[in-house]
Each structure stands twice: as structure tokens, then as C-alpha cells.
py3Dmol code that shows the C-alpha trace and the ligand (Angstrom):
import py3Dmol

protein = """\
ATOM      1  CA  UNK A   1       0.000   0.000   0.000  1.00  0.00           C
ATOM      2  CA  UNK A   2       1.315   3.687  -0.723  1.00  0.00           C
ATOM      3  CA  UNK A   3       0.878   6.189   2.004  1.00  0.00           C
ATOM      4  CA  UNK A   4       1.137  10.061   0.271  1.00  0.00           C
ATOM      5  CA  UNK A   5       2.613  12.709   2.180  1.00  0.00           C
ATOM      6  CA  UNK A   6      -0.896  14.133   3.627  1.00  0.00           C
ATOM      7  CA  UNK A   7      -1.838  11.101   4.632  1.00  0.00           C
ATOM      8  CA  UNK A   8       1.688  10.031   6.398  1.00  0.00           C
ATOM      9  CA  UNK A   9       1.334  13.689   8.707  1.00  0.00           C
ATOM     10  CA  UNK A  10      -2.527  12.734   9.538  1.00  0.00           C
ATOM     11  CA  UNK A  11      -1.343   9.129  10.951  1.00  0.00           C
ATOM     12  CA  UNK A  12       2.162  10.886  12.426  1.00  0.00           C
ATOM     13  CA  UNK A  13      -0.080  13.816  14.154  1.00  0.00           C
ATOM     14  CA  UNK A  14      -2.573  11.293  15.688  1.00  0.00           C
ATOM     15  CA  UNK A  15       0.499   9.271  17.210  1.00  0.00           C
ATOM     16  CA  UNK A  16       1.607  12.402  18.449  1.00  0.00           C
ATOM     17  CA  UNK A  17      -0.749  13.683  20.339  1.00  0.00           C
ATOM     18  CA  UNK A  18      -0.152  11.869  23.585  1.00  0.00           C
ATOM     19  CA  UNK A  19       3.406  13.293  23.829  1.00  0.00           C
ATOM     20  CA  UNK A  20       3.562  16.585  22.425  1.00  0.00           C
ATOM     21  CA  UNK A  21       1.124  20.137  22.067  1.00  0.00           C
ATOM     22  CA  UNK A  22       1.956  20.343  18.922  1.00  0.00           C
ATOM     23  CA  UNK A  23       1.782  17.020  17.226  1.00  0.00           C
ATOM     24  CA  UNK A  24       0.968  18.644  13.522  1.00  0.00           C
ATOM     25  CA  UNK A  25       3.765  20.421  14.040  1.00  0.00           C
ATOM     26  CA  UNK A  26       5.732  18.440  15.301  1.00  0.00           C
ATOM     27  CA  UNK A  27       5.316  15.441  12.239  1.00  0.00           C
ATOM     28  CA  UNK A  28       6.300  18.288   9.657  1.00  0.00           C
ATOM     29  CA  UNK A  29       9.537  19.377  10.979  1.00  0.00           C
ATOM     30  CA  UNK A  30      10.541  15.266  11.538  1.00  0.00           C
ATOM     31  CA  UNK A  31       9.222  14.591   7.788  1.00  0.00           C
ATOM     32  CA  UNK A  32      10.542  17.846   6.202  1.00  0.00           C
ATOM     33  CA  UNK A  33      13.985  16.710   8.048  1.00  0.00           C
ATOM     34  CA  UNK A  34      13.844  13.465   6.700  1.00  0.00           C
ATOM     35  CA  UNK A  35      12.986  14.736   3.123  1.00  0.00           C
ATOM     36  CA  UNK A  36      15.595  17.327   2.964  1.00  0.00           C
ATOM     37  CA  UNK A  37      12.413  19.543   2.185  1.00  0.00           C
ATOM     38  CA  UNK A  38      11.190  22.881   3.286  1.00  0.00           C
ATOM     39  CA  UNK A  39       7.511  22.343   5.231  1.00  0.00           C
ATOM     40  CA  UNK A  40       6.121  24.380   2.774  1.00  0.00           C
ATOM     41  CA  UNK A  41       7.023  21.302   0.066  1.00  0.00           C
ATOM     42  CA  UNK A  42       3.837  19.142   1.949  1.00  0.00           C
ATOM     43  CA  UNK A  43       1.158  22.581   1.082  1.00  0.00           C
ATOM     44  CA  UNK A  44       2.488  22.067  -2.674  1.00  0.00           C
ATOM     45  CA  UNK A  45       2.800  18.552  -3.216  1.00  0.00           C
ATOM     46  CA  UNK A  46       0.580  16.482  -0.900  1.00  0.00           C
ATOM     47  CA  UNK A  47       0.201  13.772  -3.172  1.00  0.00           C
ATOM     48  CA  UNK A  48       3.241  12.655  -3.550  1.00  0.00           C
ATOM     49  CA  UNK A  49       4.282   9.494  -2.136  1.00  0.00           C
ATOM     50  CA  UNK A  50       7.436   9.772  -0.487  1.00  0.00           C
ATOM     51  CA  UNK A  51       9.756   6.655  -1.317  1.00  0.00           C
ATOM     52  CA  UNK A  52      10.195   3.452   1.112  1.00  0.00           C
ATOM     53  CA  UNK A  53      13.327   3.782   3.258  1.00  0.00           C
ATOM     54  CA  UNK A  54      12.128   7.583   3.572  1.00  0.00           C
ATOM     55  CA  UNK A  55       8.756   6.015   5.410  1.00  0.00           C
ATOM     56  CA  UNK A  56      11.101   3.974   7.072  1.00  0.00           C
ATOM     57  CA  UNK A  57      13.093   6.539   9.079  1.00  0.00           C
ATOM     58  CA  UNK A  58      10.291   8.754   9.334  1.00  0.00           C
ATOM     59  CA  UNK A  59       8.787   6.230  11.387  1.00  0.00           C
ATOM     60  CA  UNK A  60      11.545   5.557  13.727  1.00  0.00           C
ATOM     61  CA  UNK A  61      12.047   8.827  14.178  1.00  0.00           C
ATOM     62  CA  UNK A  62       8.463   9.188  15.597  1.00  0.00           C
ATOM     63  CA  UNK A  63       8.791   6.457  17.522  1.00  0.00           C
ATOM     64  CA  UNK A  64      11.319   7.618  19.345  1.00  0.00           C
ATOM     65  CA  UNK A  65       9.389  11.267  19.823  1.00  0.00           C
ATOM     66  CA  UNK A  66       6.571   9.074  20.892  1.00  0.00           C
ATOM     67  CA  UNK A  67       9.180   7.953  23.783  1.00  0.00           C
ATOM     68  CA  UNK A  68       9.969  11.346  24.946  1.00  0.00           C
ATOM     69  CA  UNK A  69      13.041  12.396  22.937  1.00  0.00           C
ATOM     70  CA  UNK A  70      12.437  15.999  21.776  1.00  0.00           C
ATOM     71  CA  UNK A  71      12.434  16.613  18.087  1.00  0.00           C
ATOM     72  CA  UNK A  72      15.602  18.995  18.450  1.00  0.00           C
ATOM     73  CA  UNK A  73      17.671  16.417  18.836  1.00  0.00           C
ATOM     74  CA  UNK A  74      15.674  14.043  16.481  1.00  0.00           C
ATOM     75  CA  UNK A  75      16.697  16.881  13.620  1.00  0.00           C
ATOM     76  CA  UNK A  76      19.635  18.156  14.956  1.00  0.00           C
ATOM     77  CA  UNK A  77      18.838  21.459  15.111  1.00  0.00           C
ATOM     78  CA  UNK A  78      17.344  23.907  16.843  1.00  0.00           C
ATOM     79  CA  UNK A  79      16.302  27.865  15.898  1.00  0.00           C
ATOM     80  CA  UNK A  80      17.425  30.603  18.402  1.00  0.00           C
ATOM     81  CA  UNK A  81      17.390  34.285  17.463  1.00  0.00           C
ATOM     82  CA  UNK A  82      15.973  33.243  14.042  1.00  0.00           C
ATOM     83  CA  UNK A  83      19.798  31.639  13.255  1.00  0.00           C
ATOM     84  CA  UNK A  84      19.957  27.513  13.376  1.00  0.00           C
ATOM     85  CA  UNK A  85      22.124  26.039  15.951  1.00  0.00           C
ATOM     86  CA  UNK A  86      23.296  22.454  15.405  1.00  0.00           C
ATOM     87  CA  UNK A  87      22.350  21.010  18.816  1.00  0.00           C
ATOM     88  CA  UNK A  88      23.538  17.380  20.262  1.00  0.00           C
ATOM     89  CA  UNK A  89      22.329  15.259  23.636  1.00  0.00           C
ATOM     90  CA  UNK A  90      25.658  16.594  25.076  1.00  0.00           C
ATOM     91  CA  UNK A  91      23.818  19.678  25.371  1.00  0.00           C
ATOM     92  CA  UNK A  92      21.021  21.566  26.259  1.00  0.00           C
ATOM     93  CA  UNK A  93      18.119  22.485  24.134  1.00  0.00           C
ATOM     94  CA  UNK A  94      17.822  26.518  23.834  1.00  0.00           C
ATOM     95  CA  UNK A  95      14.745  27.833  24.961  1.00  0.00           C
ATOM     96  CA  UNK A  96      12.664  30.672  23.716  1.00  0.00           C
ATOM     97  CA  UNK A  97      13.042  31.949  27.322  1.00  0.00           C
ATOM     98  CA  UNK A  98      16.893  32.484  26.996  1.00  0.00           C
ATOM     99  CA  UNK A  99      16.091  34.866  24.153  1.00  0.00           C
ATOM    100  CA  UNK A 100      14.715  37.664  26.663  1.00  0.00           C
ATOM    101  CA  UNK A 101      18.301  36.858  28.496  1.00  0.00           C
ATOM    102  CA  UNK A 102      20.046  37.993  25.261  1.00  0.00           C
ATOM    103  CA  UNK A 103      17.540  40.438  24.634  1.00  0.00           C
ATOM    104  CA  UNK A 104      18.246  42.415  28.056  1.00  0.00           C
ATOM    105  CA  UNK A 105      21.996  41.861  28.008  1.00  0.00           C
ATOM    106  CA  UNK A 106      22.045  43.491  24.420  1.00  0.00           C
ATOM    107  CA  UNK A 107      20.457  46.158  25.847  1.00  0.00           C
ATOM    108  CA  UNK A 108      23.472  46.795  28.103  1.00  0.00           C
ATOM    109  CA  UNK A 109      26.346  45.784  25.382  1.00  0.00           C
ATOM    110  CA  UNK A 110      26.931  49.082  23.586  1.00  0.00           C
ATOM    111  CA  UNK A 111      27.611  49.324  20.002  1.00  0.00           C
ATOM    112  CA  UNK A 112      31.268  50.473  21.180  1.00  0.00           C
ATOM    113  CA  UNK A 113      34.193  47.681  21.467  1.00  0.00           C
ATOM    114  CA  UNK A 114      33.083  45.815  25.031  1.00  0.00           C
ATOM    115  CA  UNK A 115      33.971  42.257  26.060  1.00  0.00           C
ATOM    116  CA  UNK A 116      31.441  39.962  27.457  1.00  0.00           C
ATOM    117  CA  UNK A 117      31.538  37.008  28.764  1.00  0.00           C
ATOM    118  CA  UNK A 118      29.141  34.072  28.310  1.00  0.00           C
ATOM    119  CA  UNK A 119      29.643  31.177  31.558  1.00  0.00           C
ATOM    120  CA  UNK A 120      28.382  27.888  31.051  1.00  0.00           C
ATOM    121  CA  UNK A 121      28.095  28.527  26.745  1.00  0.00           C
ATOM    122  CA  UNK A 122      26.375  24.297  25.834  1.00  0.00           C
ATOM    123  CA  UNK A 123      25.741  24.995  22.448  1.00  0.00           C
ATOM    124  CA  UNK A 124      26.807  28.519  22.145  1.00  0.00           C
ATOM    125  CA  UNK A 125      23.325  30.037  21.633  1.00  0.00           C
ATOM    126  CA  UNK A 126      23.770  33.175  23.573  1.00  0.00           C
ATOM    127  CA  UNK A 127      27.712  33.862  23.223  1.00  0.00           C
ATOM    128  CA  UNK A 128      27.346  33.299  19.698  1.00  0.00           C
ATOM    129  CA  UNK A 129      24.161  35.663  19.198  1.00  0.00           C
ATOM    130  CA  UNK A 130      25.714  38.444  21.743  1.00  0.00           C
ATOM    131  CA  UNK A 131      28.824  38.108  19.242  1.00  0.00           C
ATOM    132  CA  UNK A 132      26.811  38.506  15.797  1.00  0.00           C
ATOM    133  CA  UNK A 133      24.595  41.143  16.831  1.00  0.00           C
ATOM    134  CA  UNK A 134      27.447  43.147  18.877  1.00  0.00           C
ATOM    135  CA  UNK A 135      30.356  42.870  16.004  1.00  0.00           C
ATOM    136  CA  UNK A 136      33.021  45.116  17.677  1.00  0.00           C
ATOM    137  CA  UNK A 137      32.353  43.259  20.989  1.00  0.00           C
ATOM    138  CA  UNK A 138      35.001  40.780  22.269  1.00  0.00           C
ATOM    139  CA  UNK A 139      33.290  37.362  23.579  1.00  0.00           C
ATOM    140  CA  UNK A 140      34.588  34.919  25.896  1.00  0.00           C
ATOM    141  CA  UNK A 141      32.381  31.960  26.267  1.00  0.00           C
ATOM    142  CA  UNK A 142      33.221  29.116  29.062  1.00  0.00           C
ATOM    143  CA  UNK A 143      32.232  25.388  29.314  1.00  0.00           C
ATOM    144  CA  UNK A 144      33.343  22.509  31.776  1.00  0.00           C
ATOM    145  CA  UNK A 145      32.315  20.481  29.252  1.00  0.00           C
ATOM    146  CA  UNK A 146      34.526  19.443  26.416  1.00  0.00           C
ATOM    147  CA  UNK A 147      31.802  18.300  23.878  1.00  0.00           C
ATOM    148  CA  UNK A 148      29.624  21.574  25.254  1.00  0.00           C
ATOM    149  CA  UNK A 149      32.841  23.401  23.487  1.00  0.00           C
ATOM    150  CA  UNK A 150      33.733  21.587  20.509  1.00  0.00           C
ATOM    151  CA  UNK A 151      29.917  21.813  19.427  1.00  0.00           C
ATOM    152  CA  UNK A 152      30.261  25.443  20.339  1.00  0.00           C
ATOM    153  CA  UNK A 153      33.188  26.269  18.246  1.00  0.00           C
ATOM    154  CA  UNK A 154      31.656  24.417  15.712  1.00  0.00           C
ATOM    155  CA  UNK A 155      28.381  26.991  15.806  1.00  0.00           C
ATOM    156  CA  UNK A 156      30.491  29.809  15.595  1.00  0.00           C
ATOM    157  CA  UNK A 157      32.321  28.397  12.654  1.00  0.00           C
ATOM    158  CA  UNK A 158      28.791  27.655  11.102  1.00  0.00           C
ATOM    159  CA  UNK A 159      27.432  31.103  11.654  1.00  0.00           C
ATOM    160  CA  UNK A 160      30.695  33.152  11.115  1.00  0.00           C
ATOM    161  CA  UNK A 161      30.942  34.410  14.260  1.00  0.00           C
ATOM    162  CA  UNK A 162      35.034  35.924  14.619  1.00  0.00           C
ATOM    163  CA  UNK A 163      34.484  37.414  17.798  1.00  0.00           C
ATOM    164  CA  UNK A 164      33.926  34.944  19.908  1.00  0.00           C
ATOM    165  CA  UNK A 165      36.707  32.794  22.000  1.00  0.00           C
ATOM    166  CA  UNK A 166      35.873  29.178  23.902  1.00  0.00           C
ATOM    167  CA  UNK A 167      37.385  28.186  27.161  1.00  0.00           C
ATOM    168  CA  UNK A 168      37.896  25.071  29.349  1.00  0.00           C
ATOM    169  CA  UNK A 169      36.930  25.931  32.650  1.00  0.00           C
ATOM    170  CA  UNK A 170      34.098  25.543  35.368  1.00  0.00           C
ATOM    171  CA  UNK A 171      32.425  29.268  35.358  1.00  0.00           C
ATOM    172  CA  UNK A 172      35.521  31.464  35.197  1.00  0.00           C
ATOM    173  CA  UNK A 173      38.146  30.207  37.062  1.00  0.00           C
ATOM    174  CA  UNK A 174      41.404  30.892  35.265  1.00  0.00           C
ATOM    175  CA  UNK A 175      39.734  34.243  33.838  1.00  0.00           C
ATOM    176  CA  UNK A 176      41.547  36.584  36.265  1.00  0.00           C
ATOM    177  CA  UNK A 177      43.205  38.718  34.192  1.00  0.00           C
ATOM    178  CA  UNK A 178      40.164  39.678  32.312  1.00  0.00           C
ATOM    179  CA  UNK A 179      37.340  42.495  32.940  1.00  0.00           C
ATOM    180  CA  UNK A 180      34.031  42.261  31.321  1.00  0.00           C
ATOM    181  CA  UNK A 181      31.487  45.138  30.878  1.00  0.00           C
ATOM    182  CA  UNK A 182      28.460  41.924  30.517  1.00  0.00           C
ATOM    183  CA  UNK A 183      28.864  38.965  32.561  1.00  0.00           C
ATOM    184  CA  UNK A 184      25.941  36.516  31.201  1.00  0.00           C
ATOM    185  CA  UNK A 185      24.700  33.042  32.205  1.00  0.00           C
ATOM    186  CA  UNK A 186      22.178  30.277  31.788  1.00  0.00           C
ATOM    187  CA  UNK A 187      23.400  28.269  34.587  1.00  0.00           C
ATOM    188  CA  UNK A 188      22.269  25.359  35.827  1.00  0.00           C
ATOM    189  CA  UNK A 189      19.445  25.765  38.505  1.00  0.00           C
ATOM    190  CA  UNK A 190      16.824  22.889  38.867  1.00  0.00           C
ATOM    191  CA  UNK A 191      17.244  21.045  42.104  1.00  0.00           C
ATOM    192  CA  UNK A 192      18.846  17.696  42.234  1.00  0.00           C
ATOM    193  CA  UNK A 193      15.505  16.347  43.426  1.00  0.00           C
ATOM    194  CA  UNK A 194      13.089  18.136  41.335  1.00  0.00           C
ATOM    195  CA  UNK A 195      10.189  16.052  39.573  1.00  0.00           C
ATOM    196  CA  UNK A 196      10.647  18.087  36.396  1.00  0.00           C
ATOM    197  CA  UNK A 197      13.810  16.401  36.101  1.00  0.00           C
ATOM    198  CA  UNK A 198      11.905  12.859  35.271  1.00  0.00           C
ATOM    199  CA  UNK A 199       9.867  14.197  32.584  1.00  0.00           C
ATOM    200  CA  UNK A 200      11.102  15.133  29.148  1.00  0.00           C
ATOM    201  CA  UNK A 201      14.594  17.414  30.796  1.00  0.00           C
ATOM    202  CA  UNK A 202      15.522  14.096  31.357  1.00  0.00           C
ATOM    203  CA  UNK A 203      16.920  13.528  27.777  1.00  0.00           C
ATOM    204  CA  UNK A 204      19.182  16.914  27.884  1.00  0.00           C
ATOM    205  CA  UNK A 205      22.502  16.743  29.939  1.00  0.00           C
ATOM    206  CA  UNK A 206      22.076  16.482  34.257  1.00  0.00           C
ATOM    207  CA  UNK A 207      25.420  18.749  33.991  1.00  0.00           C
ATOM    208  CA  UNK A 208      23.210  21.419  32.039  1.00  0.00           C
ATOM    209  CA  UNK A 209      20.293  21.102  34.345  1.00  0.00           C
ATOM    210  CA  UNK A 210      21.204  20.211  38.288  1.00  0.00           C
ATOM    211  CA  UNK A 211      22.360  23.588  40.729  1.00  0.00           C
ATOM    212  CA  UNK A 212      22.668  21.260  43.596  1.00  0.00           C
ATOM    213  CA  UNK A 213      20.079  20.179  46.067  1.00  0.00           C
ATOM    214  CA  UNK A 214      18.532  23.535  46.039  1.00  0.00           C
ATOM    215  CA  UNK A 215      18.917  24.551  42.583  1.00  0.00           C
ATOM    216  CA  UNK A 216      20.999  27.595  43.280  1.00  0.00           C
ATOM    217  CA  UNK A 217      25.198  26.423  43.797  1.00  0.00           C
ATOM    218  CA  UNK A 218      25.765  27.624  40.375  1.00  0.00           C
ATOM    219  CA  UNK A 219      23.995  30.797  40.681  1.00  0.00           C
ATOM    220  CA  UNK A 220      25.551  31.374  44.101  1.00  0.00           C
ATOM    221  CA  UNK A 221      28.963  30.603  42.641  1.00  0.00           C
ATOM    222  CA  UNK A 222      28.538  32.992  39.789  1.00  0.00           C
ATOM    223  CA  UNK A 223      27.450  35.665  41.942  1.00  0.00           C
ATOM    224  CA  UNK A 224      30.309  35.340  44.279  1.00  0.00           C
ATOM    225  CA  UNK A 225      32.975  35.271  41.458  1.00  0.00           C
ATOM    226  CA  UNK A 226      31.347  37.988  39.630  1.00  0.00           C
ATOM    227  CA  UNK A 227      32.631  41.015  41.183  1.00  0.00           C
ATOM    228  CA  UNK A 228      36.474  40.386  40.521  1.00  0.00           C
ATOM    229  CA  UNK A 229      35.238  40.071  36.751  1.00  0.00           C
ATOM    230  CA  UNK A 230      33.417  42.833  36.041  1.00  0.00           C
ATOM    231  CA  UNK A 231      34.641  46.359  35.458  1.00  0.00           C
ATOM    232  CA  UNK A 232      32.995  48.949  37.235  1.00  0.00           C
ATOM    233  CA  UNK A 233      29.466  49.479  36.304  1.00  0.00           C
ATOM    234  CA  UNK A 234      29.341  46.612  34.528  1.00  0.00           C
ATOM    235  CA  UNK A 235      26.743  44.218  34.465  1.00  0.00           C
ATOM    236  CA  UNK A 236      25.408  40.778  35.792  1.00  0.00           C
ATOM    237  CA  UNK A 237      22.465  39.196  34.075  1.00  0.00           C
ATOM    238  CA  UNK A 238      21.250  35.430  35.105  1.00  0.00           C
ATOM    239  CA  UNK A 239      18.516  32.941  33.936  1.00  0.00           C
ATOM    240  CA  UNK A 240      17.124  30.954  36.870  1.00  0.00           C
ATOM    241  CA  UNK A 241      14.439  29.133  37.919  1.00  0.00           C
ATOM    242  CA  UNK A 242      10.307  30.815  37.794  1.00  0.00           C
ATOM    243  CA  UNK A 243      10.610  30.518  41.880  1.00  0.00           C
ATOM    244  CA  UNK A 244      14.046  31.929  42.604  1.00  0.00           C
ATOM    245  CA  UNK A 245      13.888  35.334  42.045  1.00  0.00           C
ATOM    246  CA  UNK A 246      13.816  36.379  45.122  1.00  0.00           C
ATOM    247  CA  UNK A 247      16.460  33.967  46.749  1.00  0.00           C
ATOM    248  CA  UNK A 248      18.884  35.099  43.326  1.00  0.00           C
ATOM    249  CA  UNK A 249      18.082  39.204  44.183  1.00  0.00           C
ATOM    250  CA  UNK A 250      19.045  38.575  47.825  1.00  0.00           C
ATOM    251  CA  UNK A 251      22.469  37.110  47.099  1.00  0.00           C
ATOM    252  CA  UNK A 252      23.196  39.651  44.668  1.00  0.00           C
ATOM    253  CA  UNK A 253      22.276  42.683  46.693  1.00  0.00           C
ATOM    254  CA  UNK A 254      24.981  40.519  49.406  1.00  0.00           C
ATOM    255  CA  UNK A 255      27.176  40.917  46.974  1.00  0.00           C
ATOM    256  CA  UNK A 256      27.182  44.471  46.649  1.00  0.00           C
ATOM    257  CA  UNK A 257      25.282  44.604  43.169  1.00  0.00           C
ATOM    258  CA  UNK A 258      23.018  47.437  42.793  1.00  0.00           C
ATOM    259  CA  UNK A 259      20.269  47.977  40.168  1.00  0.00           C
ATOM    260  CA  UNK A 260      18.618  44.666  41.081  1.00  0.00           C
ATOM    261  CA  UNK A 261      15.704  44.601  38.892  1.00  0.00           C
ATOM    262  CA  UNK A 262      14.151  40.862  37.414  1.00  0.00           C
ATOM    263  CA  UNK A 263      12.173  40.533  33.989  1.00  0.00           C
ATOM    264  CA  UNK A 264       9.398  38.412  33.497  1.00  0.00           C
ATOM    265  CA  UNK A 265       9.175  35.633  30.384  1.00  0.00           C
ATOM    266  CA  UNK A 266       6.129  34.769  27.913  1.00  0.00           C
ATOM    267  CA  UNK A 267       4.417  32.763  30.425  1.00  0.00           C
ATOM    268  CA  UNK A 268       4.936  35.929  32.879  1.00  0.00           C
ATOM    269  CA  UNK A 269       7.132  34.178  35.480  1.00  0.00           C
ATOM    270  CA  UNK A 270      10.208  36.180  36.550  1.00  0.00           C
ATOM    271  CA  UNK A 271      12.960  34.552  34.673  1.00  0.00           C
ATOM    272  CA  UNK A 272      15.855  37.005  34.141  1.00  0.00           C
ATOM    273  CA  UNK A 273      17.570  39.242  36.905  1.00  0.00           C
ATOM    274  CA  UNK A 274      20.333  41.468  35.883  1.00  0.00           C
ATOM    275  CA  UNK A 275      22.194  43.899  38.321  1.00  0.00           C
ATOM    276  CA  UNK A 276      24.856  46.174  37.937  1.00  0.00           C
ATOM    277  CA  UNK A 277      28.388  46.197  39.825  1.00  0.00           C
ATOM    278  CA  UNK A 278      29.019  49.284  41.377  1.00  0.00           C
ATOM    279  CA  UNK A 279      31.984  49.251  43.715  1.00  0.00           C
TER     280      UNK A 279
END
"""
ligand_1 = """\
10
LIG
N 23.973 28.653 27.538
C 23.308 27.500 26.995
C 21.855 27.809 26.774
O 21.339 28.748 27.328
C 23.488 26.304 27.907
C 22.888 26.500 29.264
C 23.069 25.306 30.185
O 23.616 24.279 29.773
N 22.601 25.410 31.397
O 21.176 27.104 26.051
"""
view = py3Dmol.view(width=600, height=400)
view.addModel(protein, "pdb")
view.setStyle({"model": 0}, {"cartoon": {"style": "trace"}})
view.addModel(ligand_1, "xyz")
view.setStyle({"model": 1}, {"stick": {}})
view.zoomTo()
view.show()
């Protein structure tokens, strides 16, 4: 029996639906991935019946969404900032919510020469943005892991992104030489025994996910090692967890940052806090 493309994303979006929101979606991007096609190829040529071994992997591929893996690293890829990041289980999937993190630390990156630096990079997403959109700005991006890196590097190769230097180190340990106007981070900050951290998360990296039993060691560590980093009236901007806000404004106003001031993301929790060192 031959199965044409409409009719292969009609039985792919009903096996969907128990796993994802967005199971339509969801069966394009795996078949246009498998096809090598745009998703606008299925609006112009629904008919067609896509060849055997293409059914084949389409197929597996959904079976394996239907067991929890997320499509980005079904694909591959992943969008961020309207640029395509190549994206691996070594690392975490970038989330629509890190965009307001670039967003807000852009907003304190002048057009001028400044350096930033990006702790904890995974895939590169927001060292690699910060770098493109700020092209006189000097980038450092850090990683404890060495596949985080090397899939890193090869992001910034992919997008042509000059500015931007990778580092071996947990946060920024051997960094002392160096003062940043924008210190930025997506650290780790779910706690080690978290429910979330059996559903779906559970495919992406512990290393990428865990702060400790409270969700905050990164964060805390960051904060402390901040200050030496950052030039005066420079600036500190962290993702962290919907329910931390608080907890991460306290230990930065302990620190001596000023400016303390917390952004909310699309599903209105407060997601962001930057602050500004002012010694
Ligand atoms: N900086 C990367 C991102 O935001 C990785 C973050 C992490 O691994 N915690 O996607």
C-alpha cells in the first residue's frame, strides 16, 4: 500500500498527540527533516508518495518522539534568534526563554568595542548571538564540558561568528586577568531532586540542568565570582528558575550589586535578573 505525504502527517499527528502540544507540528519538521524539504514542500505537493526507506526513518524517528526524545535532537537542530544552531544530547536544548536573556543583556552591550563574557556557553546560543549582533564586541564563552565546546566552536564556525573565544573551565576560574562590561549566564538551577527532572529534561545533559540540592550552587557561585570580573558598572544578568527570584536578588544585593531589577518571560514568570556592579 502507498501512504502520500498528507496522509503520512494525519497518521504521524494522531500518534503524536499523547506526547507533544503540537503534534501537527511536530510530524512536519521530523518529515521535512527526513525529506531534505522545506515544510512548505507538503502545502504544494501532498500527493506525492514519499519513497520506502524515507517512510522507514520517518517512522523511527516518531517512535522515538513518541518515547519522549524531543524533536531537536531528532533533527539536529534547533532555531534561536531566528539563526539555526546544530544542537547534540551533550547539550542543552535553547529555549525561547533564553532569548529575553540575550535580549536584556544586548540592551546593556553598547555598540562600542566591550567584552562579554558568556559562563556555562552548551551549544553557544547566547555567546554566539551576543557576538553577531554586537560585532566590535570581544566574547569569551566558558564550558566545563569538552563536547559543550567543541559543538560550540563548531556553531560559531557555522554562523561566522570571529568574535567569539571558547574556554575550558568551570564558570571562570582561570579568567583573572580579564574584565568584562556583561557577565551573562544560563546556569544550571533545577534542584537535584526536582520532579521536572523525570519528565522530558531528562533527555538533555544532568550537567546542564542540576544547581545542587537547592537549585541555586551555580547561581551562588557565579554571583560570588562575579565582582572580581566585572569592570565597574558593569553588568550581571542570570537565567534561573520561575521561583528563585527572590532567593537570586538577595544574594546579589549581598554581593554588593546594585540595580537589582528581574524581567518576566512569555508565560509571565520572573525569569531574568540582571544587576549592575558598582563598587
Ligand atoms: N547557555 C546555553 C543555553 O542557554 C546552555 C545552558 C546550560 O547548559 N545550562 O542554552
Amino acid at each position: 500500500m502507498t501512504t502520500n505525504i498528507a496522509q503520512l502527517l494525519r497518521q504521524a499527528s494522531r500518534s503524536l498527540a499523547t506526547v507533544s502540544p503540537t503534534p501537527e507540528l511536530e510530524a512536519e519538521i521530523l518529515l521535512a527533516h527526513v525529506m531534505k524539504q522545506p515544510r512548505s514542500y507538503f502545502r504544494a505537493w501532498p500527493e506525492v508518495v514519499p519513497p520506502p526507506d524515507v517512510c522507514r526513518t520517518f517512522l523511527d524517528l516518531l517512535e522515538r518522539r513518541q518515547a519522549g526524545e524531543p524533536v531537536a535532537y531528532l533533527v539536529g537542530t534547533r532555531e534561536f534568534w531566528s539563526r539555526e544552531f546544530v544542537v547534540t544530547p551533550q547539550v542543552l536544548i535553547p529555549r525561547p526563554d533564553t532569548e529575553l536573556l540575550v535580549e536584556k543583556a544586548l540592551e546593556r552591550i553598547p555598540a562600542r568595542t566591550s567584552t562579554i563574557a558568556d559562563l556555562g556557553t552548551g551549544s553557544g546560543v547566547i555567546a554566539i548571538t551576543l557576538a553577531l549582533e554586537r560585532p566590535n564586541s570581544q566574547v569569551i564563552a566558558t564550558d566545563r564540558s569538552i563536547q559543550a565546546l567543541k559543538l560550540a566552536r563548531h556553531n560559531a564556525k557555522r554562523l561566522r561568528a570571529g568574535n567569539v573565544s571558547f574556554i575550558h573551565t568551570s564558570w571562570m576560574t582561570p579568567l583573572t586577568q580579564h574584565r568584562f562590561d556583561v557577565i551573562v549566564s544560563n546556569p544550571p538551577y533545577i534542584a537535584s531532586g526536582d520532579p521536572h527532572l523525570k519528565q522530558e529534561i531528562r533527555f538533555e545533559p544532568a550537567d546542564a540542568l542540576i544547581g545542587g540540592h537547592d537549585g541555586l550552587e551555580a547561581i551562588r557561585e557565579i554571583v560570588t565570582q562575579s565582582p572580581c570580573h566585572l569592570r565597574p558598572g558593569g553588568w550581571l544578568l542570570l537565567e534561573h528558575g520561575y521561583d528563585q527570584a527572590s532567593h537570586v536578588g538577595r544574594l546579589l544585593a549581598e554581593s554588593g550589586f546594585v540595580s537589582i531589577e528581574c524581567h518576566h518571560d512569555l508565560q509571565g514568570h520572573p525569569r531574568i535578573t540582571q544587576a549592575q556592579w558598582s563598587p
